[in-house]
C-alpha positions in Angstrom: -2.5 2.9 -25.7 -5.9 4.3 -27.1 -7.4 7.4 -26.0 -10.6 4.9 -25.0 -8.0 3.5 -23.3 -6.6 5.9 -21.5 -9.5 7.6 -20.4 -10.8 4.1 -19.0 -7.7 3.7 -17.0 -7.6 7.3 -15.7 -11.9 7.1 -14.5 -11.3 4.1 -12.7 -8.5 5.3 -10.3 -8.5 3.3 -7.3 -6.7 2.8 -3.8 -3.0 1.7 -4.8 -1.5 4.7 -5.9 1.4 1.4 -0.1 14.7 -0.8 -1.9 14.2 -3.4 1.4 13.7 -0.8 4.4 16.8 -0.6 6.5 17.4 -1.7 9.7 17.7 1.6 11.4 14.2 2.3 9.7 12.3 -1.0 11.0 14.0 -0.9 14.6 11.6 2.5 15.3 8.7 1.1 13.7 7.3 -0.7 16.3 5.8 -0.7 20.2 6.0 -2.8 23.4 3.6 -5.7 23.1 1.2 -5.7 26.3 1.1 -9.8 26.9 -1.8 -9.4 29.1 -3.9 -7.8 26.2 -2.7 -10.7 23.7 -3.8 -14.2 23.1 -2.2 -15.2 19.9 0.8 -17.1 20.6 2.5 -15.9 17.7 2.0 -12.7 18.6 5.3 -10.5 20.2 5.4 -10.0 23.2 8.9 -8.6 23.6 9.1 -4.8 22.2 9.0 -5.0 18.1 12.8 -6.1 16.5 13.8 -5.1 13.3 13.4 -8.9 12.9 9.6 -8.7 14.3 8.5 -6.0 11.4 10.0 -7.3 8.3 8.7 -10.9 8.9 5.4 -9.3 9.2 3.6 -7.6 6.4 2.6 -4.4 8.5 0.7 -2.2 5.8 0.2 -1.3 2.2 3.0 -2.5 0.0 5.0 -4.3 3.6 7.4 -2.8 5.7 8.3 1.1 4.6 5.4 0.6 1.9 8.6 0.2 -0.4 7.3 -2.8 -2.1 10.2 -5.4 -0.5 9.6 -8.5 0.9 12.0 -9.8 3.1 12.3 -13.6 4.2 9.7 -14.6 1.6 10.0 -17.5 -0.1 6.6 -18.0 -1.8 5.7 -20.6 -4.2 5.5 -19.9 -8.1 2.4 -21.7 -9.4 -0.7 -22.5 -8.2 -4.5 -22.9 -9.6 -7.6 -21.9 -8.0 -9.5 -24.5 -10.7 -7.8 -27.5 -9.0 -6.6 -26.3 -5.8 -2.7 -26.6 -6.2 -1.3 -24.8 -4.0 -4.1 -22.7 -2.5 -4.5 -23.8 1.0 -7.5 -22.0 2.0 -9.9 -19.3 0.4 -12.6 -17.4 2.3 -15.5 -15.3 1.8 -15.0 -11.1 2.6 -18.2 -10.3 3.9 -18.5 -6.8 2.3 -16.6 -4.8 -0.5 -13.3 -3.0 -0.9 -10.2 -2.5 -2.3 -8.1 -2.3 0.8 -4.5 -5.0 0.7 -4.2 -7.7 3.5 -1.8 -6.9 6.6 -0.5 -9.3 8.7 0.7 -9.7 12.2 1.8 -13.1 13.4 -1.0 -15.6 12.1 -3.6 -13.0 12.5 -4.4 -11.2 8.9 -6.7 -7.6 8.8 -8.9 -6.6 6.1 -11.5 -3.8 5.6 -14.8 -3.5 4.3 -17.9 -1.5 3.6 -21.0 -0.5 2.1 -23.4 2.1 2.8 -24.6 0.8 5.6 -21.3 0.8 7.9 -17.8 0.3 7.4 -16.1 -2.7 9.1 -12.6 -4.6 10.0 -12.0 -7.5 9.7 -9.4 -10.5 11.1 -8.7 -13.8 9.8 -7.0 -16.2 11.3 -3.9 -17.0 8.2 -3.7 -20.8 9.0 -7.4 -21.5 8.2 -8.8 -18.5 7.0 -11.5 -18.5 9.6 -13.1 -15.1 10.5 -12.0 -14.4 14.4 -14.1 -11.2 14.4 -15.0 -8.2 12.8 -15.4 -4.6 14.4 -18.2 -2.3 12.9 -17.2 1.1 12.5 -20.1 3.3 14.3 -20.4 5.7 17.2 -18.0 8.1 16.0 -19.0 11.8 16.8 -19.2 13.6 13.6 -19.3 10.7 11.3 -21.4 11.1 8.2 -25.1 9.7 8.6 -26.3 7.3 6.0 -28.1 8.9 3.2 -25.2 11.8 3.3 -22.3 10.1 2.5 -20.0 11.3 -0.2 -19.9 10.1 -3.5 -17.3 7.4 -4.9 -16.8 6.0 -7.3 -18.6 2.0 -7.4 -15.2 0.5 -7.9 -13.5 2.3 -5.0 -16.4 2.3 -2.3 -15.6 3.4 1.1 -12.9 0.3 2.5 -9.8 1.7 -0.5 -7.2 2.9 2.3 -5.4 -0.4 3.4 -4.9 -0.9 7.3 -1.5 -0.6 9.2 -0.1 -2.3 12.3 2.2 -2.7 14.9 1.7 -5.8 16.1 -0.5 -4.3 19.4 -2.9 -2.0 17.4 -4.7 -1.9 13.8 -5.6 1.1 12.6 -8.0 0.9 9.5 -9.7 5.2 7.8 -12.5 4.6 5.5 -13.8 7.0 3.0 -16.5 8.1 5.0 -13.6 9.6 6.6 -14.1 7.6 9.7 -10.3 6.3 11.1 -10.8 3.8 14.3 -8.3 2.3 16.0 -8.4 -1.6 17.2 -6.4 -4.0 19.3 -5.5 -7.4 18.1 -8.8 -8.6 19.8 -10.9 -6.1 18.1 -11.9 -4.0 20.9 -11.6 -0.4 20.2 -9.2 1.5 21.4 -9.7 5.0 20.1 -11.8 6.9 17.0 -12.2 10.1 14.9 -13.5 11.6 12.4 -11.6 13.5 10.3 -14.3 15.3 8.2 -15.7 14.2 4.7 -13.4 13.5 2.1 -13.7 16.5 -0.8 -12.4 14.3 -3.7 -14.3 12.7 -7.1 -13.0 9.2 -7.0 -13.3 8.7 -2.9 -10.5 8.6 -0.4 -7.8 5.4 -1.2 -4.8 6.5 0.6 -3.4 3.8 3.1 -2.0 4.1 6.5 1.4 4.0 7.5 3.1 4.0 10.4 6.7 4.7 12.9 7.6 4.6 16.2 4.9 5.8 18.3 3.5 7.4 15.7 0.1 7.2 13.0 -0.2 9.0 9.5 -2.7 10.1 7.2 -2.3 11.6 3.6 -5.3 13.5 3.8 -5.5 15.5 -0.3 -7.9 16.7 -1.0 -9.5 18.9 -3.6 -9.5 21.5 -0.4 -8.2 21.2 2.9 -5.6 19.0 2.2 -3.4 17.6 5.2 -1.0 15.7 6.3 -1.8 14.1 9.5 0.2 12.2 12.6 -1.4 11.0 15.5 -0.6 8.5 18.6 -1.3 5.5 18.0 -1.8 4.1 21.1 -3.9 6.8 22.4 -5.2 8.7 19.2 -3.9 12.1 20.8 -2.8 14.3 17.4 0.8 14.4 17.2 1.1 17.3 14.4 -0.1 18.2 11.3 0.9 19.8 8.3 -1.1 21.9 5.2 -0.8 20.0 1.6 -1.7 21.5 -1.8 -3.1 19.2 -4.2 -5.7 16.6 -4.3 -4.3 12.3 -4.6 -4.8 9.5 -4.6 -1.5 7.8 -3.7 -0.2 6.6 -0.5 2.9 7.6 1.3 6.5 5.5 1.5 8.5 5.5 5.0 12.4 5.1 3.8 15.9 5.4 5.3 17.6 7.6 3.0 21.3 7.9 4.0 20.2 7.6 7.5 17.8 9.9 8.1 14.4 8.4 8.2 12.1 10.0 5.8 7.9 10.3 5.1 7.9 10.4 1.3 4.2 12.0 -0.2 3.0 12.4 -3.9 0.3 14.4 -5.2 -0.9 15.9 -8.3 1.7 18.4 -8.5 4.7 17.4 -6.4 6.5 15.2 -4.5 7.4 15.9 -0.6 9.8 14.7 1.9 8.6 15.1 5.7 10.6 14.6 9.0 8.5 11.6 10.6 9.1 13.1 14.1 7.4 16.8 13.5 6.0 17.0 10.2 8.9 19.4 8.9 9.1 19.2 5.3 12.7 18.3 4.6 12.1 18.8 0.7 10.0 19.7 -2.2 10.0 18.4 -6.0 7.5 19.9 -8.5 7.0 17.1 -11.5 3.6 15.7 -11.3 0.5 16.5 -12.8 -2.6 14.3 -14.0 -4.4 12.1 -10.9 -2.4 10.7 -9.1 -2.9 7.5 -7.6 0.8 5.8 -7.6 2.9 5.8 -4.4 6.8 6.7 -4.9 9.6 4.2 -4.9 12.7 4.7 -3.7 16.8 2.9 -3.5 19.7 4.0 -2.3 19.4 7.8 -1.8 17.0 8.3 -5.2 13.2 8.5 -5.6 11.1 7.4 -8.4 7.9 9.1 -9.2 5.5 8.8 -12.1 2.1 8.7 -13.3 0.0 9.1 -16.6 -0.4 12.5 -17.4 3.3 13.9 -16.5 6.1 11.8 -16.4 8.7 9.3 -15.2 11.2 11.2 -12.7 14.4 10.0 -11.0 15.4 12.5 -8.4 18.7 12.8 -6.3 17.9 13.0 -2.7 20.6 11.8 -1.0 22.9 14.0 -0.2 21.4 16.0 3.1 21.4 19.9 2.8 21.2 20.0 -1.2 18.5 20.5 -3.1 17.2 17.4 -5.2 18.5 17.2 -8.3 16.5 15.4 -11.2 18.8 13.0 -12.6 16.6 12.0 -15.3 13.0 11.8 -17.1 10.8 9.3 -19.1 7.8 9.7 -21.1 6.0 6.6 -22.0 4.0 4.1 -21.1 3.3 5.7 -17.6 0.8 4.2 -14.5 -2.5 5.3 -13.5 -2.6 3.6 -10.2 0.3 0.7 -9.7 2.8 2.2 -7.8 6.5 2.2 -8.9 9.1 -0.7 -7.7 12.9 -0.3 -7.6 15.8 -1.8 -5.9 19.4 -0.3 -6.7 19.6 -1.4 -10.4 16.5 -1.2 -11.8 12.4 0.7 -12.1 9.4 -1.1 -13.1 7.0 0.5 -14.2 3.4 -1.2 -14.5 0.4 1.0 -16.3 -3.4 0.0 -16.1 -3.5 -1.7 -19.8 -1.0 -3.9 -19.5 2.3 -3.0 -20.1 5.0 -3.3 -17.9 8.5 -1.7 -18.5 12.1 -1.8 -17.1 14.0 1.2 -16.6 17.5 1.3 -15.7 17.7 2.9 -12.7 20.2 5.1 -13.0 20.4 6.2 -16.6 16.4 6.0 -16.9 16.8 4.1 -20.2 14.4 1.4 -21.4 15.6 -2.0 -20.9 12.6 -4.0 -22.0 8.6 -3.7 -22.3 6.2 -6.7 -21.9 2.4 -6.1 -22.8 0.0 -8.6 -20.5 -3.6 -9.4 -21.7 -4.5 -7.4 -18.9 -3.8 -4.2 -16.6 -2.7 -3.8 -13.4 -4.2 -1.6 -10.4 -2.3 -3.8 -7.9 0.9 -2.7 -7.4 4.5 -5.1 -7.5 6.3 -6.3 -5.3 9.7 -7.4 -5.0 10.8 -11.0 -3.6 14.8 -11.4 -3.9 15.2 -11.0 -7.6 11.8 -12.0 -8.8 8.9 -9.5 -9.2 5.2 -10.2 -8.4 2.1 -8.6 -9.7 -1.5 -9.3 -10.2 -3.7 -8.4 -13.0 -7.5 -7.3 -13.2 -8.1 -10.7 -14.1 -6.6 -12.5 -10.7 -3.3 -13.7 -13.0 -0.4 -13.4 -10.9 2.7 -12.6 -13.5 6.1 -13.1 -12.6 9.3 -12.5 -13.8 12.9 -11.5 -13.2 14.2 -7.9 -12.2 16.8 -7.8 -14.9 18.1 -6.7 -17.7 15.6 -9.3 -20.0 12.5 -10.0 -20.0 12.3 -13.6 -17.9 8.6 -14.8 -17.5 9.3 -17.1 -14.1 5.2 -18.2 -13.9 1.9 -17.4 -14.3 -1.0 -18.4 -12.0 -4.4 -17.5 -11.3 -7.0 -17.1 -8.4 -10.1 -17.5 -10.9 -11.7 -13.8 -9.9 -10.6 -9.8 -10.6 -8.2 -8.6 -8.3 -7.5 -5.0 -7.4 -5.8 -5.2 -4.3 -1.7 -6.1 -3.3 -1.3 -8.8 -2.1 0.5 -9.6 0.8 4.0 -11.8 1.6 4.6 -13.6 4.5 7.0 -16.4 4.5 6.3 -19.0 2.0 2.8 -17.7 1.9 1.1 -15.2 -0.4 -2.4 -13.3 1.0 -4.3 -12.3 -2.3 -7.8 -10.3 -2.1 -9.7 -10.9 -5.1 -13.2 -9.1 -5.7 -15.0 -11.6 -3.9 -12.3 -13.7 -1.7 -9.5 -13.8 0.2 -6.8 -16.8 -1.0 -4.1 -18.0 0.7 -1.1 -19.6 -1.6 1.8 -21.7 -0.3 3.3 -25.0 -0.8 1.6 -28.1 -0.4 3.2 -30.0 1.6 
């Protein structure tokens, strides 16, 4: 990599840094559905099952924002040019970076400009645009002409939305965070102060239980935040160091359910339930903009600028141990993916590489014509990942290099796509595409 390179890769940090989440993890994620506040058939209106959250794709990076899809089956090939396989694309009405969530055949989105920041729904059968809720009215928000300064590329809609299948909650770099039902009527807003940071706020929601959080670092005043979701009552809150970029992971390690945070100095475990912080890693540095990955009781952290770190967290009461390092081609803003065998690890000019995950030694590297800022994700055995081009590159999570297909959506694409079935949800610069099978 050249130091042009490099220094390209590290300016343009954007939102993305949000093992398959267990059961006793995704059977506390969700809330009673309200039946008379729903009109979307395919919409639960039973109190959220394990089964209810992992067919859905409920935030940044799915379920746990591990990077797992489960019960998705999604083509490998298709072509904007001639329509195979792309069974609807639709115009996003304003910028941003933010990843598709999905709920039943309802699909959220954010946007913004200077002007006002906005949510979105589409309906994922047609890609028709069921509504859209403008973000205004919130005491304390910034008025135009004083809003803080991002950078172009990440603009104010970088944090990707979260649900439950009852509310969507979408924050916005204006620090704005607004909280919606599955109708778009607001529910409850706040706003949480301006963002102190040089590239803009790009940290996505996540969610458990009853429970909202935000990762809130900052270059001061950094915070982690938890609030009710259903009324938007703080829950509890925590001080934080260093300023990121990088959204946080929900796991189950060894059955206790953890709230997993990077920044630019350190990674942090936190007790969902009161914001106690269970345990603290120091291996960071640079700007950090990749979320953590984690399988069976170990977490994977990286990012250009420091390096590759494999830390023991599994067994409760000890402190982590770092089982191993790796110093080479590192990310800038894909986050990490790992199941129990192996790491990938994707960087912004196009190299991709294959760690074993528990030695940390290289098993192969495959250079792409182009980088990645979307992160990978993980469906059965084969890994997804699209490039700043829009070129969808997959291949096997194994010991070889195994190029499975390559397809593209014909624009730049920044944002992770979602996986729902035997459907993929891609946001590209411009559009929003929806990939299946034709029948």
């Amino acid at each position: 990599m050249t130091p042009a390179l490099k220094v390209r890769a590290r300016r343009r940090v954007i939102a993305h840094g949000m093992g398959l989440v267990l059961m006793s993890l995704v059977l506390q994620a969700g809330a009673e559905i309200a039946a008379d506040q729903l009109t979307d058939p395919n919409i639960a209106r039973n109190p959220t099952s394990s089964q209810d959250i992992l067919r859905n794709w409920t935030g940044f990076r799915g379920p746990g924002a591990t990077g797992h899809a489960a019960y998705a089956n999604p083509p490998l090939n298709w072509s904007a040019e001639d329509g195979r396989n792309v069974l609807w694309n639709a115009k996003i009405p304003k910028h941003g970076m933010s990843s598709p969530v999905i709920w039943g055949n309802r699909l959220f989105l954010t946007g913004a400009d200077d002007a006002t920041r906005q949510v979105y729904c589409f309906d994922t059968d047609t890609g028709k645009l069921l509504w859209q809720h403008d973000v205004h009215g919130i005491p304390g928000s910034p008025p135009d002409g004083k809003l803080p300064d991002v950078l172009d590329e990440t603009g104010f809609a970088a944090p990707t939305a979260t649900t439950n299948g009852r509310y969507v909650a979408a924050v916005f770099g204006t620090g704005e965070l607004v909280c919606v039902n599955m109708t778009g009527e607001r529910i409850w807003a706040r706003h949480l102060g301006i963002p102190k940071n040089h590239y803009g706020h790009a940290s996505s929601l996540i969610g458990h239980g009853s429970l909202l959080f935000v990762q809130y670092d900052q270059t001061e005043d950094s915070r982690l935040l938890a609030f009710d979701l259903a009324s938007g009552n703080p829950a509890w809150q925590v001080t934080r160091g260093a300023v990121s970029w990088s959204s946080p992971i929900l796991v189950d390690n060894k059955g206790r359910i953890e709230l997993i945070l990077t920044n630019c100095k350190a990674v942090d475990s936190y007790d969902p339930r009161n914001g106690k912080r269970l345990w603290h890693v120091e291996c960071l540095a640079g700007e950090v903009a990749p979320s953590a990955a984690y399988a069976d009781g170990v977490v994977f952290v990286a990012n250009d600028g420091a390096v590759a770190s494999a830390i023991d967290v599994g067994t409760h009461g000890s402190e982590p141990k770092i089982l191993w390092q790796w110093d080479e081609a590192l990310p800038d803003a894909a986050s990490l993916l790992a199941n129990d065998d192996y790491l990938i690890v994707p960087t912004g000019f196009g190299v991709v590489s294959c760690l074993d995950g528990k030695t940390g030694k290289r098993l192969w590297e495959q250079e792409f014509d182009n980088g990645f800022y979307s992160s990978p994700i993980l469906v059965n055995d084969r890994v997804y990942i699209i490039d700043l081009s829009g070129t969808m590159q997959i291949f096997r999570m194994g010991d070889t290099f195994e190029r499975l297909g390559t397809s593209t959506i014909g624009e730049d694409a920044y944002a992770t796509p979602a996986f729902v079935g035997d459907r993929i949800y891609i946001r590209g610069v411009r559009h929003l595409f929806c990939i299946g099978q034709r029948k």
